[in-house]
C-alpha positions as CSV (number, residue, x, y, z in Angstrom):
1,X,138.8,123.8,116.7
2,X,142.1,123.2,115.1
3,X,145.1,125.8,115.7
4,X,146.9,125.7,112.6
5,X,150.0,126.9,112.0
6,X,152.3,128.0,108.6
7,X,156.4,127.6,108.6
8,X,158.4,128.4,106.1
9,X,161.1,125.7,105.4
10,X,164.2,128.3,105.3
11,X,167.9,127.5,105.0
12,X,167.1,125.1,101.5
13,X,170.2,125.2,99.1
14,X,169.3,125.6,95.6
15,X,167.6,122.2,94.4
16,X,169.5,120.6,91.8
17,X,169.0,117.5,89.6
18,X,169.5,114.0,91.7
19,X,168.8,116.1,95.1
20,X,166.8,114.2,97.4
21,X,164.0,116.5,98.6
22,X,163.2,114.6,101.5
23,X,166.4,114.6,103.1
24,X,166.9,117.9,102.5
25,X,163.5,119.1,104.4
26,X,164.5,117.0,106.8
27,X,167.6,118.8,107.7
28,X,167.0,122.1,107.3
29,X,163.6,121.9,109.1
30,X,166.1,120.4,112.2
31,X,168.3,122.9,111.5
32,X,166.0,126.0,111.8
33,X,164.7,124.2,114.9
34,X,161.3,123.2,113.9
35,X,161.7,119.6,113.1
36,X,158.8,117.9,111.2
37,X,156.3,116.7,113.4
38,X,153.4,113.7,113.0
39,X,150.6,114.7,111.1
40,X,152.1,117.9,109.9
41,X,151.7,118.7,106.0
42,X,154.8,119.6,104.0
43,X,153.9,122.0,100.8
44,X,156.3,121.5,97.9
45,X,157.0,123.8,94.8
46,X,157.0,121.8,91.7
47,X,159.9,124.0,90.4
48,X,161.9,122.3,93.1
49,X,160.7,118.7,92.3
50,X,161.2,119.4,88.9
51,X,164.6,120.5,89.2
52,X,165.5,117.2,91.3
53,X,164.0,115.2,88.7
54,X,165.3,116.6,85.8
55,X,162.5,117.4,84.1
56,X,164.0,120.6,82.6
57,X,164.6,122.2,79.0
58,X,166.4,123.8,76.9
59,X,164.1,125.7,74.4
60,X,167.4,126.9,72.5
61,X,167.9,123.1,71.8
62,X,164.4,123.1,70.3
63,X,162.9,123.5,66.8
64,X,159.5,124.9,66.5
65,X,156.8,122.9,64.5
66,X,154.8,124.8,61.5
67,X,151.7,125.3,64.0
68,X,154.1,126.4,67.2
69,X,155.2,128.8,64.5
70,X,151.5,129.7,63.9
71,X,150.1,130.0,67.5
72,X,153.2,132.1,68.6
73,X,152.6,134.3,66.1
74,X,149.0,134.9,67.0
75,X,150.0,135.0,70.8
76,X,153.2,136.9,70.3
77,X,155.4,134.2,72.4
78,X,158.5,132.8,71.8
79,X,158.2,129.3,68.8
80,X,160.2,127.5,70.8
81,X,158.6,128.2,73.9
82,X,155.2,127.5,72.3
83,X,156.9,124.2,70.9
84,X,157.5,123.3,74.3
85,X,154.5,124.2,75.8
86,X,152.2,122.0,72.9
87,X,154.5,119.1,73.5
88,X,153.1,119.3,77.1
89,X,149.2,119.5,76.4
90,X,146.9,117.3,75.2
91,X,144.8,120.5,73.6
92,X,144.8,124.0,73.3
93,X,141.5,125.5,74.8
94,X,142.3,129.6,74.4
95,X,144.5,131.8,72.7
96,X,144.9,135.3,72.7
97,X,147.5,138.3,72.8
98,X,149.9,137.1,75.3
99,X,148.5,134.2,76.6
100,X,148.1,130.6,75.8
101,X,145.7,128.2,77.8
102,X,145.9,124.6,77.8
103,X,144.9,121.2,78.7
104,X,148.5,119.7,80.0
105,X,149.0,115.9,79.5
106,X,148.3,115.7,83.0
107,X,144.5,116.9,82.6
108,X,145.0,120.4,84.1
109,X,143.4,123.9,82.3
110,X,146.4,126.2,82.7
111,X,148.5,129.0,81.0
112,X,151.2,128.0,78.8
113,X,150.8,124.1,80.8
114,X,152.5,124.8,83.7
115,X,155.5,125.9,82.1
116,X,157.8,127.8,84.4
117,X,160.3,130.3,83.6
118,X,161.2,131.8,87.0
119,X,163.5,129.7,89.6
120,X,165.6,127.9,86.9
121,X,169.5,128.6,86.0
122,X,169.9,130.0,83.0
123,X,167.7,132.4,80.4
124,X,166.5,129.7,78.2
125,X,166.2,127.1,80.9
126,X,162.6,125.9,81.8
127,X,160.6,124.0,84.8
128,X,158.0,121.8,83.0
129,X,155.2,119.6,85.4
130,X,156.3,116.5,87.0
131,X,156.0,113.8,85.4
132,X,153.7,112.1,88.2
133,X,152.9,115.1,90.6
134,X,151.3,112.4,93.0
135,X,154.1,110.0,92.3
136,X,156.6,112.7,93.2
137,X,154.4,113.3,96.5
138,X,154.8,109.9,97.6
139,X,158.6,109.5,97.4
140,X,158.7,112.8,99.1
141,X,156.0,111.2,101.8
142,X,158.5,108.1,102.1
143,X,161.7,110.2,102.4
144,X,160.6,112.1,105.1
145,X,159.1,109.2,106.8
146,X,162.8,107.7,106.4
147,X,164.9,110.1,107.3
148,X,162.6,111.7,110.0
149,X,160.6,108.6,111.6
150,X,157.8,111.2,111.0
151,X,154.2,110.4,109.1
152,X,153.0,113.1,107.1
153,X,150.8,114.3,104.4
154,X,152.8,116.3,100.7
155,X,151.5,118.7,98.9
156,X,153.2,119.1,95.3
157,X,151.8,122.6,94.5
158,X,151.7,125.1,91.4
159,X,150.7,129.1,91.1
160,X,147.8,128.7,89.5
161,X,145.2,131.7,87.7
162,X,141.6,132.0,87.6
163,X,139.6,133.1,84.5
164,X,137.2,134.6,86.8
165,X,139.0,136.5,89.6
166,X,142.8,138.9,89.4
167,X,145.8,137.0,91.2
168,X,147.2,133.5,91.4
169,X,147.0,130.9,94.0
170,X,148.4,127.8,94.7
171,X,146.6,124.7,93.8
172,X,147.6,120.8,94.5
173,X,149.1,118.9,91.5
174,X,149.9,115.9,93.2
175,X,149.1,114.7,97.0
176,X,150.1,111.7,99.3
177,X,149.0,111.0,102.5
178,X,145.5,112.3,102.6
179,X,142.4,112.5,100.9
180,X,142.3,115.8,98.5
181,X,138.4,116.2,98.8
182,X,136.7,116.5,101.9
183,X,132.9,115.0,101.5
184,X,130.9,117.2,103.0
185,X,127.9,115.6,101.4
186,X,125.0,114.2,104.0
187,X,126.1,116.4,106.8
188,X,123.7,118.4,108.4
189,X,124.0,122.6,108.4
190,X,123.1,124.7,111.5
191,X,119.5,124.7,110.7
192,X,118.9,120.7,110.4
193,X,118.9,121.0,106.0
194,X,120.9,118.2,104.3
195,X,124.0,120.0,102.7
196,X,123.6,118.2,99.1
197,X,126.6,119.7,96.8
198,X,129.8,120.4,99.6
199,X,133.0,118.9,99.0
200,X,135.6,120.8,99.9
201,X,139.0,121.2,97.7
202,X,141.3,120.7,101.1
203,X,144.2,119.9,99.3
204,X,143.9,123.2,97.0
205,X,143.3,125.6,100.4
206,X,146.2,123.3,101.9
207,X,148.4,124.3,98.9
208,X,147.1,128.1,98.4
209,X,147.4,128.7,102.5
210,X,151.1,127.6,102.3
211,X,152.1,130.6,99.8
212,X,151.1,132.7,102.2
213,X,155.0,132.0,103.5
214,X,156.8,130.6,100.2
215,X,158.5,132.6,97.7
216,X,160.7,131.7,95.3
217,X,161.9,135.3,94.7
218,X,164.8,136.9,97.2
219,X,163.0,134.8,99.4
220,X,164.5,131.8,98.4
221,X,161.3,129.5,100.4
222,X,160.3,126.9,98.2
223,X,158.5,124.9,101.0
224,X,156.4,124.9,104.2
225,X,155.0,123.0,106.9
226,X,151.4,123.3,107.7
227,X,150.5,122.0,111.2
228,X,147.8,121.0,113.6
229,X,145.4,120.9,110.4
230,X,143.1,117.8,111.1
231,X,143.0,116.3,107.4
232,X,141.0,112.8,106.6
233,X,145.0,110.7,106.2
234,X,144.3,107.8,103.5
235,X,147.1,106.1,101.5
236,X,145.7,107.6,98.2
237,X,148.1,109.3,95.9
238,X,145.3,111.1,93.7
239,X,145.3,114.8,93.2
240,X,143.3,114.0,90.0
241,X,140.0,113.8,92.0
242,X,139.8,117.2,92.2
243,X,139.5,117.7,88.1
244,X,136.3,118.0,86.5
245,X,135.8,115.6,83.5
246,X,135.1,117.2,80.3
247,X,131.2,116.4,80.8
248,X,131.6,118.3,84.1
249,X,133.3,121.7,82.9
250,X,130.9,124.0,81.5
251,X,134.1,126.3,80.0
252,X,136.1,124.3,77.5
């Protein structure tokens, strides 16, 4: 039976552009004295990783298009928000009073395509997706295993809603280290029956267990181990597995 355990990654100065992530884990995890271990799982924002990359805007520096115009009128948001948020999806799958779902670029059914307007200096500043969640996984992986001698698994995660339940959770937008699904398919249940359908989202309970300690309010946590969790390790960078195609999704 595994005894896992959840640490917040405290003492992280506010991440700016050209930061290294890695290193920074690295230190402050040594610093609050529990040092990244082998095997453990390290849970990023993507606030934070988009900050170090740069992949920030300005919507004051942005002019809204005829239909931004049109959308943010019918769901009372800002144009140039709504500018920004279109320029991030591939397609618009709901709108209503206040809200605006999407399809981002990425392939992900969100509000407003993962847009974030908490956790970023300045009123008019905002947090968009990685570029390459799972890319930005990796290099994270790589850094650590640099500057710690450590092999782990990241997490790049997001708050994410549900249509059909109150409250957000954290979901996995990109991984590294570890295969996102679990196949539970072919085992056999207490009772001797085939499980058919089973495949667990690991990387998703990974991501949503970790908020349970992050907060990116006066908290100031954007990041946490998780450790003694025994997850299948692979070299795949792929948080896409876990996306349903559109012949899949019974909703959009």
């Amino acid at each position: 039976m595994n005894n896992v355990q959840i640490i917040p990654i405290t003492g992280l100065s506010i991440i700016k552009e050209g930061n290294d992530i890695a290193q920074l884990i690295c230190q402050a995890t040594e610093k609050q004295g529990t040092p990244i271990e082998n095997n453990d799982v390290i849970v990023v924002t993507h606030v934070i990783v988009a900050r170090a990359e740069g992949n920030v805007v300005d919507v004051d520096t942005v002019t809204p298009s005829e239909y931004a115009k049109k959308i943010a009128n019918k769901t009372q948001k800002d144009p140039k928000l709504v500018e920004v948020i279109l320029r991030e999806s591939q397609k618009v799958v709901r709108t209503s009073k206040g809200k605006l779902i999407t399809q981002t670029k990425h392939g992900i059914v969100c509000a407003n395509s993962g847009i974030d307007q908490s956790n970023v200096a300045g009123t008019s500043i905002v947090a968009l997706l990685p570029e390459d969640s799972n890319q930005s996984a990796k290099k994270i992986r790589e850094g650590i295993r640099k500057n710690c001698g450590k092999d782990v698994a990241v997490i790049v995660s997001d708050t994410h809603g549900r249509p059909f339940r109150r409250g957000e959770i954290n979901i996995a937008l990109g991984t590294c280290g570890f295969e996102p699904l679990r196949d539970r398919r072919g085992e056999k249940d207490l009772f001797g029956y085939t499980i058919r359908l089973k495949r667990t989202a690991i990387a998703d309970e990974l991501a949503s267990a970790a908020e349970l300690v992050i907060g990116q309010t006066n908290e100031g946590i954007p990041a946490a181990i998780i450790r003694g969790y025994n997850y299948p390790k692979s070299e795949t960078v792929d948080a896409t597995k876990m996306l349903r195609s559109a012949k899949e999704d019974l909703f959009i």
